[in-house]
C-alpha positions in Angstrom: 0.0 0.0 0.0 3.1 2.2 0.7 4.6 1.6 -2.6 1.0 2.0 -4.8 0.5 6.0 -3.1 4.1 6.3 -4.4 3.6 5.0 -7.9 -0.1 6.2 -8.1 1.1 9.4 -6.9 -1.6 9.8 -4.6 -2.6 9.4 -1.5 -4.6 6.1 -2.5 -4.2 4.3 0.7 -3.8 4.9 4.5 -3.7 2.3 7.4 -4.4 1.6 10.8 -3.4 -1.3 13.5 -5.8 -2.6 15.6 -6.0 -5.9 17.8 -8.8 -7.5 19.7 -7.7 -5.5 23.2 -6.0 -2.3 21.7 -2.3 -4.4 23.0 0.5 -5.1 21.1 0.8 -8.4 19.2 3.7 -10.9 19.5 3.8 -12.8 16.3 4.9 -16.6 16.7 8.6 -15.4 15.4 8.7 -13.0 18.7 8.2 -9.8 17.0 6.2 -7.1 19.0 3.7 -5.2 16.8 2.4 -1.9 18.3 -1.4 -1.3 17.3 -3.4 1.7 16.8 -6.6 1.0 18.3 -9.0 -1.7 19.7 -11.2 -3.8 17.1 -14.4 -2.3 18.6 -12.6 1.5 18.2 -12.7 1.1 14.2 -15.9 3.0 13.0 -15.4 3.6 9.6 -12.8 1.2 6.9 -13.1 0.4 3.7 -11.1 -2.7 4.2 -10.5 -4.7 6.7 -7.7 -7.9 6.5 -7.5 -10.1 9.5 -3.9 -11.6 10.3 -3.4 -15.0 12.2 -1.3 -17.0 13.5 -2.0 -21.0 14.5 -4.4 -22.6 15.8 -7.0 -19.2 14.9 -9.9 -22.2 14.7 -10.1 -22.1 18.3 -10.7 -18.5 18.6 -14.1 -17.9 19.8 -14.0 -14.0 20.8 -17.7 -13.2 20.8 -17.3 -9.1 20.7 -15.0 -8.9 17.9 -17.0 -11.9 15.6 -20.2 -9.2 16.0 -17.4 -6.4 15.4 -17.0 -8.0 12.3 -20.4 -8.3 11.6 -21.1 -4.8 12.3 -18.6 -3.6 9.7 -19.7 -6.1 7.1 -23.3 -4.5 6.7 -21.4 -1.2 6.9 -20.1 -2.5 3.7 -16.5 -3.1 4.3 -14.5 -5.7 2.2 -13.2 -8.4 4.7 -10.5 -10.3 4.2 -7.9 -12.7 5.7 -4.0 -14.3 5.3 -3.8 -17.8 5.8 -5.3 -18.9 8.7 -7.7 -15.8 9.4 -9.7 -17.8 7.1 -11.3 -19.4 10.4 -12.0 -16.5 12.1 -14.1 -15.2 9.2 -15.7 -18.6 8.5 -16.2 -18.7 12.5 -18.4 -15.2 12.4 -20.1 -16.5 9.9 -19.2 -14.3 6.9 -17.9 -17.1 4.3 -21.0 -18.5 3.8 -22.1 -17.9 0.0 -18.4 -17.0 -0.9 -15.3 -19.0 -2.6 -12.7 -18.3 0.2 -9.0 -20.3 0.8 -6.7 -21.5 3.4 -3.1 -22.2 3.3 -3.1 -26.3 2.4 -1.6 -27.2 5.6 -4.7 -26.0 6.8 -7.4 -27.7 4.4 -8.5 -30.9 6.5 -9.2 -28.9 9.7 -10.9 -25.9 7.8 -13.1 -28.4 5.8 -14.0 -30.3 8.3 -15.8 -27.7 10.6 -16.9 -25.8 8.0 -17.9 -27.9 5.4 -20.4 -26.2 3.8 -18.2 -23.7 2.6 -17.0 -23.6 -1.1 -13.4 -24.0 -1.0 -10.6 -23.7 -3.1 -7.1 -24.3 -3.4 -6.4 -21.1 -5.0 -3.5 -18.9 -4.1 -6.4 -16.0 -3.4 -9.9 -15.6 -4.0 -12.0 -12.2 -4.2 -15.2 -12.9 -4.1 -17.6 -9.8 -4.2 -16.5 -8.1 -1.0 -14.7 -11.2 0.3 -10.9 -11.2 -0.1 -9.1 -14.9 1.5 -5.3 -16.1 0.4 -3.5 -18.8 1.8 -0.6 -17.1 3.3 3.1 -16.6 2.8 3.8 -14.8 -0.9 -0.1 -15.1 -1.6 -0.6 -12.1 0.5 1.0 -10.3 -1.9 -0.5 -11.5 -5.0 -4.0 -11.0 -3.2 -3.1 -7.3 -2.1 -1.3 -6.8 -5.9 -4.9 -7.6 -7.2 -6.4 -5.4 -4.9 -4.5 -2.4 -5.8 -5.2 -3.4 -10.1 -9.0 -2.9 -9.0 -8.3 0.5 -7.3 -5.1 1.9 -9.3 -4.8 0.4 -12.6 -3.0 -2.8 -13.7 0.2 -1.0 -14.1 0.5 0.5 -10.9 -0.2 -3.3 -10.1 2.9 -4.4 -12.3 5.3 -1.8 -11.1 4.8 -2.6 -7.6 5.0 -6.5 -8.2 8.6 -5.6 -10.1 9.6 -3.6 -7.3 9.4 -6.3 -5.0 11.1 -8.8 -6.9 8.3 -10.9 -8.2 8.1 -12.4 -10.9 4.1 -11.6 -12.3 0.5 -10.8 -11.8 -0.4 -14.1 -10.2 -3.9 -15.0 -10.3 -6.8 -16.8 -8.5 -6.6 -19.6 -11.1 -3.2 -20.0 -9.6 -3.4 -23.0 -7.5 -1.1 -23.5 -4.1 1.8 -26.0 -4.4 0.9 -28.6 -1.8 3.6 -30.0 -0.7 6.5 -31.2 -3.5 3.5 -33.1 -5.4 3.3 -30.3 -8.0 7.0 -30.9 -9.0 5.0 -33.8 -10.4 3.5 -32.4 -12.8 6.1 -31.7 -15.5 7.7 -35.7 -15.1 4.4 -37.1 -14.6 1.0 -35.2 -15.0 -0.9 -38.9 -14.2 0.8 -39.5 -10.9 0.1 -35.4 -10.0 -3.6 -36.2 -10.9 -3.9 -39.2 -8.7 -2.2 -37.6 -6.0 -4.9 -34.8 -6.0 -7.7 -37.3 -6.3 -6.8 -39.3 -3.1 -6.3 -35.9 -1.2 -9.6 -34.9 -2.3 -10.7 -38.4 -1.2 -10.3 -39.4 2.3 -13.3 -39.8 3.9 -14.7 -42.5 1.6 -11.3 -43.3 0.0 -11.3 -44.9 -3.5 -9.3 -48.4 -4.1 -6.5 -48.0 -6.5 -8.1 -49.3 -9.4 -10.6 -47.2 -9.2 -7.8 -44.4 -9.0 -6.3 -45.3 -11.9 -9.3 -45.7 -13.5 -10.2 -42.1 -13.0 -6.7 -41.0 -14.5 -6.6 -43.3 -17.4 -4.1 -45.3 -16.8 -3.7 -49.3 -15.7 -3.6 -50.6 -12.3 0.1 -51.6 -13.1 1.0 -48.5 -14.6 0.1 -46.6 -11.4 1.9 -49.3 -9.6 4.9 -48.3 -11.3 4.6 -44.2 -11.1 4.4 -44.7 -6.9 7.6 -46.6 -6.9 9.6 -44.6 -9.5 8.4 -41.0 -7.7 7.0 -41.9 -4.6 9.4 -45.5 -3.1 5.7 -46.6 -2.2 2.7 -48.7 -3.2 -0.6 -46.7 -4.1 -2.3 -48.3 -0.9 0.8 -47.0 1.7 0.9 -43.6 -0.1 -2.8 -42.8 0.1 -3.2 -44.0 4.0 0.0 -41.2 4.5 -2.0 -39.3 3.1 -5.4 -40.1 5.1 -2.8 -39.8 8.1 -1.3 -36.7 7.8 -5.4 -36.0 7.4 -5.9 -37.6 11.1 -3.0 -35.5 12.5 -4.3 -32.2 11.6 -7.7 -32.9 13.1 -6.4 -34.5 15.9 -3.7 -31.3 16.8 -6.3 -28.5 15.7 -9.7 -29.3 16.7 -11.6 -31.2 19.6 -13.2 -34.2 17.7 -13.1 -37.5 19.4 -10.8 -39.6 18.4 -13.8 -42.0 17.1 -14.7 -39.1 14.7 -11.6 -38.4 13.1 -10.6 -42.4 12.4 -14.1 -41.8 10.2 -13.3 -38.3 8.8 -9.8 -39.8 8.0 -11.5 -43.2 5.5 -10.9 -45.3 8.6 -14.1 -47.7 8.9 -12.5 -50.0 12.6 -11.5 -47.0 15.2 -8.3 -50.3 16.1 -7.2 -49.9 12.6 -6.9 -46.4 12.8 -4.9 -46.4 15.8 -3.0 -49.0 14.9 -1.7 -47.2 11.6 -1.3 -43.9 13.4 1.1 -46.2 15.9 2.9 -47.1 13.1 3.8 -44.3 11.3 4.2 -41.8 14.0 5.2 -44.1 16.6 2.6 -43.4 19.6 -1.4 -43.1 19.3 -4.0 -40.7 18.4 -4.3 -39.9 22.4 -0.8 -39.2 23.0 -0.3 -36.9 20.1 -2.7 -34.9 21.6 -1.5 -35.2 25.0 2.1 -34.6 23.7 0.7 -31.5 21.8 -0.7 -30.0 24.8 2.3 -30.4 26.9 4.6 -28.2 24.2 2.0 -25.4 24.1 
């Protein structure tokens, strides 16, 4: 916003701080952030972009979720960076909008809100909605921003002043994990990949994954051990896994719960594979997790 009043030669934008109390903000990296005002002191905003930190899903701050509210049908744009996503979804105010999350994040934010229409996009702007998924996305959502206010080439000289390297869009999808660097040596393994991650609840068998991506049971086979140094079955229950974890370290489900959220039918079997991979059960992750916080 700095550098578009500099390039627009204007005074297009001006800013103000604000936190739930009126107190300064210790990000997770130990950084003190001095704010300008409470949440309920803001009257008047055009904009207003929520930033979170972990574990935002268990925020549950009744006067600033009606704050929000209040400036919504004052007709303020509300937005979010990665994991502000839930507090927006939590007031209420994603409902009806395409909105995103950071991947990491997907299981937990899909699972308590599953109504929601969710992408994988780097950013969406939806109407008066504005969601990215954190990190470098921030600045492709805020880049967009400032095209719809300044112009495009304000837009482009900003993004060359900060060293990147284009307009990205929301069509731009989020690299999740090192999958994408799939894509260029083999689109088919990519594409099964995203369909088992898109899967988990009622997971497909592998022939029915290959099916959907055109190639032989065989042939699938052999893409997981070339790329992967695993068979189709152990790959996709990492995957329903790493599902579990989330769920397990970020919300309050039963343990029950999310062996079915995660594809596991027997609640033994899940615990049994969560043993096995990550070396202690569902219920000491959790009590291990609360222990570090």
């Amino acid at each position: 916003m700095r550098t578009a009043n500099r390039f627009a030669e204007r005074r297009a934008y001006q800013w103000q701080l604000a936190s739930v109390d009126g107190g300064q903000v210790e990000s997770s990296s130990g950084v003190s952030v001095k704010v300008d005002l409470r949440l309920d002191q803001v009257e008047v905003c055009d904009r207003i972009i929520l930033i979170a930190t972990n574990k935002t899903q268990f925020f549950n701050d009744d006067r600033a979720l009606n704050k929000l509210a209040k400036l919504d049908r004052a007709g303020a744009l509300l937005g979010s960076a990665s994991s502000g996503s839930f507090v927006l979804a939590k007031a209420g105010l994603l409902e009806g909008y395409r909105c995103t999350i950071h991947w990491e994040n997907l299981p937990v934010f899909r699972e308590l809100y599953p109504a929601l229409s969710i992408t994988r996009s780097l950013y969406e702007i939806d109407r008066n909605r504005a969601t990215c998924s954190g990190g470098t996305a921030a600045l492709d959502m805020m880049l967009k921003l400032v095209d719809m206010d300044c112009g495009t080439e304000v837009a482009r000289r900003i993004s060359q002043m900060y060293q990147h390297d284009r307009l990205r869009t929301p069509e731009d999808q989020q690299r999740m994990e090192s999958k994408y660097d799939l894509v260029r040596l083999s689109p088919k393994l990519a594409e099964a990949i995203d369909l088992m991650q898109n899967n988990i609840e009622d997971p497909l068998s592998p022939q029915e994954v290959a099916g959907h991506v055109g190639v032989s049971l065989r042939q699938l086979e052999r893409l997981f051990k070339k790329y992967r140094g695993a068979t189709p079955q152990r790959y996709y229950l990492r995957i329903r896994l790493e599902n579990a974890r989330q769920l397990l370290l970020y919300t309050s489900q039963s343990g029950l719960d999310v062996a079915i959220a995660s594809g596991f039918s027997s609640h033994s079997h899940f615990i049994k594979s969560y043993r096995d991979v990550y070396g202690r059960t569902p219920r000491e992750e959790r009590v291990s997790d609360v222990d570090h916080v």
